[in-house]
N, C-alpha and C positions, 0 to 999 in steps of 0.2 A: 601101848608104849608111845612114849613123844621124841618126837626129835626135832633137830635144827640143821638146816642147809647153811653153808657155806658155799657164794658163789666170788669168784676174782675172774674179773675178767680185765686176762691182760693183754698186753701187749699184738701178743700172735694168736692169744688162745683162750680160751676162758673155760676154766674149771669149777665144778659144782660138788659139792661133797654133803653127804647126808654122815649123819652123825646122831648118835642117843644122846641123852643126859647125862651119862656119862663120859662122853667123850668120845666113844668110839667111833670107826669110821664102821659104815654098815656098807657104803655103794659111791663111788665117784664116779664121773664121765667130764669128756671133755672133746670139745672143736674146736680147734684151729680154722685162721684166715689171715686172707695174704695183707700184706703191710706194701702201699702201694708206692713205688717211690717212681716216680716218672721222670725227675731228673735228681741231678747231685745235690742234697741238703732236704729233698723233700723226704714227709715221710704220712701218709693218711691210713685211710681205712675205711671202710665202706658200713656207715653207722647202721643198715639194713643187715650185714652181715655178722654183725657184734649183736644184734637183738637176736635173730635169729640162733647164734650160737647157745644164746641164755637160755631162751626159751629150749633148743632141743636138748641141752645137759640137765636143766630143770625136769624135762619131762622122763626122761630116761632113770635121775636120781628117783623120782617118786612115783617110780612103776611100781603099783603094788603097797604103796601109801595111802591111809585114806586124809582127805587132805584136814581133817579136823584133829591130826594125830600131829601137825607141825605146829610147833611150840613159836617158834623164831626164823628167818633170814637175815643173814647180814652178807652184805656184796663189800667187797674191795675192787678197786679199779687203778687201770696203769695213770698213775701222775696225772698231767694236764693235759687235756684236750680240748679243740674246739670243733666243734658243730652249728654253725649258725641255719636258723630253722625261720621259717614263715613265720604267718600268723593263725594257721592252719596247724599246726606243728612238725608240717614234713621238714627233713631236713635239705638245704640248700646246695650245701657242702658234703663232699667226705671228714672227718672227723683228722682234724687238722690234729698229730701227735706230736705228746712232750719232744720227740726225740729231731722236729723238723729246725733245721740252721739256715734254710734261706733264707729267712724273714730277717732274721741276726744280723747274716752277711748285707743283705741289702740295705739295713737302717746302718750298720756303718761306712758305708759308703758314701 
């Protein structure tokens, strides 16, 4: 049999969904992580901790998978973010989210 994951990873939490060809859901998991707002308008995330969710909802949906049976992935993610990274490609930053308005408030001022 073939199937296709579905991963979204959003906001607080990122879920992984295994599915047949035809549709059906066969197995989901998911983890949650905190959204980190240190003061009023911020809002991050800890981009080591959003990797880590993928990976253990990944591993969880395709227990028991053999991995030449996945047809497809397709990921969703929350809006815009940013991560600025080296040249190394570790990240510099926490994952600066859609949802931050300090920046806003400050450029109008």
């Amino acid at each position: 049999m073939k199937y296709i994951i579905g991963i979204d990873i959003g906001t607080t939490s990122t879920k992984c969904v295994l599915y047949d060809q035809k549709g059906t859901v066969i197995t989901h998991a998911d983890a949650g992580y905190q959204l980190i707002q240190t003061e009023p308008g911020m809002a991050e995330e800890d981009p080591d901790e959003i990797f880590q969710a993928v990976l253990t909802t990944l591993k969880q949906v395709m227990n028991g998978i053999e991995p030449d049976d996945l047809s497809g992935v397709s990921f969703s993610t929350a809006m815009h973010s940013l991560i600025l990274m080296d040249e190394n490609d570790h990240p510099l930053t926490r994952a600066i989210t859609w949802q931050i308005t300090v920046l806003l408030s400050t450029l109008m001022n």
